[in-house]
N, C-alpha and C positions, 0 to 999 in steps of 0.2 A: 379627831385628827389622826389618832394613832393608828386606828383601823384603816383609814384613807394612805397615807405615807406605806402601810403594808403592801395595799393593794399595788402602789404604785412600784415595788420593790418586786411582787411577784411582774408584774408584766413588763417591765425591764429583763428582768432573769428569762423570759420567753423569749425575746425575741434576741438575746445574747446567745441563746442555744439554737434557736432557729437559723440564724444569722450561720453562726459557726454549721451546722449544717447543710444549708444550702449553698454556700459558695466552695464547703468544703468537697461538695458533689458535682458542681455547676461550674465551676473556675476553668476547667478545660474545654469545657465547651461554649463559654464566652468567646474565648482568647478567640478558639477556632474560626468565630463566627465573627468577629472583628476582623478578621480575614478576609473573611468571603463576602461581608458589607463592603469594605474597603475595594475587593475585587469589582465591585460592583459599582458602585460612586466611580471608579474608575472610566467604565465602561459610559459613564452616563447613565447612571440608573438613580431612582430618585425613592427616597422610603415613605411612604404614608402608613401614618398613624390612624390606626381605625377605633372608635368609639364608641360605645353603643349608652351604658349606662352612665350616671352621671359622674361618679366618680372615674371612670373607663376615659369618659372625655374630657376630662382633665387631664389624666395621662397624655391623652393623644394631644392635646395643645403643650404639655409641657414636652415630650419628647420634639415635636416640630420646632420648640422657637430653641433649644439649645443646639439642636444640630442647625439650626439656620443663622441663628446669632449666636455666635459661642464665644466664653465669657476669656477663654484660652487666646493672651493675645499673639497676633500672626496666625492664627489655625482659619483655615477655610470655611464659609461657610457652605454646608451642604444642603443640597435638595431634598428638604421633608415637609411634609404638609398634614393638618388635621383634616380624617376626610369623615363623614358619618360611615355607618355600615351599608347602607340601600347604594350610599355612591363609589366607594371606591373600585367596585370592579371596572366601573366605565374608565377610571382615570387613571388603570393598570398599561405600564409598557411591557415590553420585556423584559429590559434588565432593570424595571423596579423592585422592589422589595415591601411586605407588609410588616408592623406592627400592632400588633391587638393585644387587649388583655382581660383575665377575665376568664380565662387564661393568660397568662403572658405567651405568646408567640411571636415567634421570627419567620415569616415564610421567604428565602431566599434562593430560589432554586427546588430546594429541599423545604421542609418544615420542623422547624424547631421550639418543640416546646417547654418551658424554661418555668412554669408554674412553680412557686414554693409549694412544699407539703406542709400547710397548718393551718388547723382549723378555724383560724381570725383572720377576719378578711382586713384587718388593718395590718396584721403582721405580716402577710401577704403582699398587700400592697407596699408597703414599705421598703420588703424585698425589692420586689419588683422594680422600683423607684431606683433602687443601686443598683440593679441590672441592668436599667436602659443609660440609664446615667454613664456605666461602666464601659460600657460598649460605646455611647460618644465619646467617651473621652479617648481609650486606647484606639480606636479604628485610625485614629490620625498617625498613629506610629507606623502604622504599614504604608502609608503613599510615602512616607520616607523610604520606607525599602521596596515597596514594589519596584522593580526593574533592576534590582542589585543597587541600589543607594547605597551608598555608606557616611551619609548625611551626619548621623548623631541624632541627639533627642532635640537638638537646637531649644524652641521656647516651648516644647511640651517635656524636657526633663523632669519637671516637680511630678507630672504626672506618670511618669515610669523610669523609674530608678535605675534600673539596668538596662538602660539603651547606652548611654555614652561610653559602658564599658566593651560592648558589642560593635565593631566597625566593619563587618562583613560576613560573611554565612550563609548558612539556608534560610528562608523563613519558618523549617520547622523549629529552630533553635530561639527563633521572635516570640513564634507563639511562643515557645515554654516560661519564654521571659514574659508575657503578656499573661498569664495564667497565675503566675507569681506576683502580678501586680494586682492582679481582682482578687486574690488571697487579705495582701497590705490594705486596700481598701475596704475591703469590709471588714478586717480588721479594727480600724481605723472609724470608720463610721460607729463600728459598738461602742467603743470606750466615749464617742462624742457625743451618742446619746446619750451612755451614763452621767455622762459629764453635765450634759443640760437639763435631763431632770434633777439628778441629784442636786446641784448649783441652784435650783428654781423651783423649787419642791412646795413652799410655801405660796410661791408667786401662783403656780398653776392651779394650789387647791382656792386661794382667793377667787380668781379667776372666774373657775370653774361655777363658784358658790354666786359671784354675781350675774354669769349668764344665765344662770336656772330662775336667778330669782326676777330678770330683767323678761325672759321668755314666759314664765308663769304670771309675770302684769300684764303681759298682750304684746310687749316688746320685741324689736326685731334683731337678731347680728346681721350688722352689714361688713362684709370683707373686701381686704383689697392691698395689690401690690402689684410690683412691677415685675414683665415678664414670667421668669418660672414662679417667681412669689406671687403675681396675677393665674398664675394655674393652681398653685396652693391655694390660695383664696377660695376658686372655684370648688375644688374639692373637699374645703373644711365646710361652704355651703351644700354641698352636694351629702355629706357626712348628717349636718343637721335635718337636710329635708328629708331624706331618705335611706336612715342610716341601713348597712347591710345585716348588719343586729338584727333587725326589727326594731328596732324602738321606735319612741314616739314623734312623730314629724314635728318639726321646729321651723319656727319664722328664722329665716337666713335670705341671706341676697349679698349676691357677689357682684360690687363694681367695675364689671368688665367688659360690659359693652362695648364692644367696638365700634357702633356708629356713635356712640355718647363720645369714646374717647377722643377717636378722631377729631367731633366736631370740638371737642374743648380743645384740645393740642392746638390746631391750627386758626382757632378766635380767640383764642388766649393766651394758651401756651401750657408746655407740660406740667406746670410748677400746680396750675389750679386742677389737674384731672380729678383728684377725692375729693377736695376742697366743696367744688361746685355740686357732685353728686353727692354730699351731705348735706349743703343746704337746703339740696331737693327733696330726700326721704327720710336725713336724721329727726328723730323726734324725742324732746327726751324721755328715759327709760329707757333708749334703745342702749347697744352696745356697738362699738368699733372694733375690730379687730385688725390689725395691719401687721402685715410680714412683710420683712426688710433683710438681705442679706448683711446687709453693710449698717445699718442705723441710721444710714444720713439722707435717705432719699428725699428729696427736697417737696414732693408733692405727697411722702408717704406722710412726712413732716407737718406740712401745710392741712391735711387732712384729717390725723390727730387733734391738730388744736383746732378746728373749725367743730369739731366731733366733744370737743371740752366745752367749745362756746354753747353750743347747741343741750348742756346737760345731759350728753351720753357718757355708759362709762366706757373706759378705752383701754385697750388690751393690744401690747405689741410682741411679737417675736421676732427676735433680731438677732446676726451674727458678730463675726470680726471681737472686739470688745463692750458691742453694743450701741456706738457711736454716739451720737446727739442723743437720740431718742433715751436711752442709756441715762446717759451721764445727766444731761438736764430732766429726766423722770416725766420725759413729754407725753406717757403712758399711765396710766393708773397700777396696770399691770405690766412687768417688764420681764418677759424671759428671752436670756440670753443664751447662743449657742456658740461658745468660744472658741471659734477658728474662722482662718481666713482663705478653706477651702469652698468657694460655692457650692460643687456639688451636694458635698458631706453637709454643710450645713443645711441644703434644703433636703436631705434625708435625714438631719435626728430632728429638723423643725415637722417634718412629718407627724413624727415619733409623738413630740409633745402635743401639735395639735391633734391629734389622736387620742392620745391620753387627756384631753382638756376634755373632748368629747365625751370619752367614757365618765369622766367622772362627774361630767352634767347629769347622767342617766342614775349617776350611786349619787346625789346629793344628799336628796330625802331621807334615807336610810341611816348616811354617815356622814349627818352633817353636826350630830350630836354624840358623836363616837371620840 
């Protein structure tokens, strides 16, 4: 255990330096590019998300649904779509815009490439995760000022701090205040990863020690959640089948089908969406895994205990204070990530489901350390 909690100490410490480095490099030329998206949504242009690999398309579905559903209430939703790599040139306008990654890129006009430098492609991505993230969120501060606004921050204040002190100016005086707030954020995102492994340290090496041991019976993780927590999902399955490590392929399935869900949502209703697709593939020795930003989702809820009944073990990641799931322990495994900022918490849930993964691959090793 002692050797494990190390390991988990050093790779926190990396991605606290990495972190501090890349935004400490990057932050001005977010802001900039919050600009020139913005210019562009303006115009009518719309962003596809391009994905090739499995982890890549997750990206590209979780970028789509927060600029089209965003969790900021009153903010617009914008035109972004998950496209493959063979289709999106067909489905390019003018004034669209790409996102790919894998690199991370922004092609808007120009092309901008916004790649962390480091050698783990988890710390990478995770980067990455509060880059795109970063840029939905601020790009909403500029349709307030495009045209000489002097609006205020109105209901995106939480998310940029010195808007309401700002009542008129250039935009290059925005950007600089937009550059200052992707500093505060990823700020802000380190301490909350520290904060959820350190806080769940125990919870994660448990974890950890029952999925190896559930995958080494023949056992499968099945994952799942709602919206960006349904793209997490996808990519903590995407991690096991095919991690970027090399390691060894693992039985994973993410329930996210969309003709499954559909047809459950509307012969059922949303509350059974996990529920039903556990009765169909849970087996026991399998495992659950569900991520929840809030702890309360009522079908993430429902899906848990159908995944109890069925003798699987069950593993939750949840935010806010951890909600239901939390407090009544409707999980086997509970980690929490305490805050009640969406974004941040589905970047340090990243973090940990990251970390869950590597320390599947050191079980064997350090499971008697």
């Amino acid at each position: 255990m002692t050797a494990t909690l190390e390991l988990l100490d050093q790779l926190l410490e990396r991605r606290a330096a990495a972190s501090e480095r890349y935004f400490g490099s990057e932050a001005g030329r977010l802001a900039e590019l919050c600009r020139l998206l913005a210019e562009r949504f303006e115009r009518g242009g719309r962003l596809l998300a391009v994905g090739g690999s499995g982890q890549a398309w997750s990206d590209a579905h979780h970028v789509a649904v927060e600029f089209v559903h965003p969790v900021i209430v009153g903010k617009r939703a914008l035109p972004a779509l998950a496209v493959a790599t063979e289709a999106h040139s067909l489905l390019l306008g003018d004034d669209d815009m790409t996102i790919s990654f894998e690199p991370l890129t922004v092609v808007a006009g120009g092309t901008w490439e916004l790649e962390p430098v480091d050698d783990d492609p988890f710390v990478r991505q995770e980067l990455a995760e509060t880059a795109y993230h970063v840029l939905w969120e601020l790009v909403h501060v500029f349709f307030e000022h495009l045209g000489e606004s002097s609006a205020g921050a109105g209901a995106s204040a939480f998310l940029y701090p010195f808007l309401e002190a700002r009542t008129g100016g250039s935009l290059d005086a925005v950007v600089e205040d937009v550059r200052r707030s992707v500093l505060l954020k990823a700020a802000e995102v380190s301490e909350l990863r520290e904060r959820t492994v350190e806080e769940s340290r125990v919870e994660l090496v448990e974890a950890a020690l029952v999925v190896r041991r559930a995958l080494d019976a023949g056992g499968t993780l099945l994952a799942f959640g709602n919206g960006g927590s349904a793209t997490d999902a996808m990519d903590v399955v995407a991690d096991f089948r095919s991690a970027p490590q090399g390691w060894p392929e693992r039985r994973a399935l993410a329930l996210t089908d969309p003709a499954i869900l559909s047809a459950v949502a509307n012969d059922i209703g949303a509350e059974a969406l996990y529920q039903r697709q556990l009765i169909a593939y849970g087996r026991r020795g399998d495992v659950a895994l569900a991520l929840s930003t809030s702890g309360n989702s009522a079908n993430v809820i429902a899906g848990l205990a159908e995944a109890r009944r069925r003798g699987l073990g069950t593993i939750a990641f949840v935010g806010y204070d951890g909600g239901r799931i939390a407090e009544e322990r409707l999980a086997d495994h509970v980690v929490v990530t305490p805050s009640e900022n969406i974004p941040r918490i589905q970047e340090a849930q990243a973090t940990a489901y990251h970390l869950l993964r590597e320390l599947v691959e050191q079980t064997d090793e350090r499971e008697g350390a």
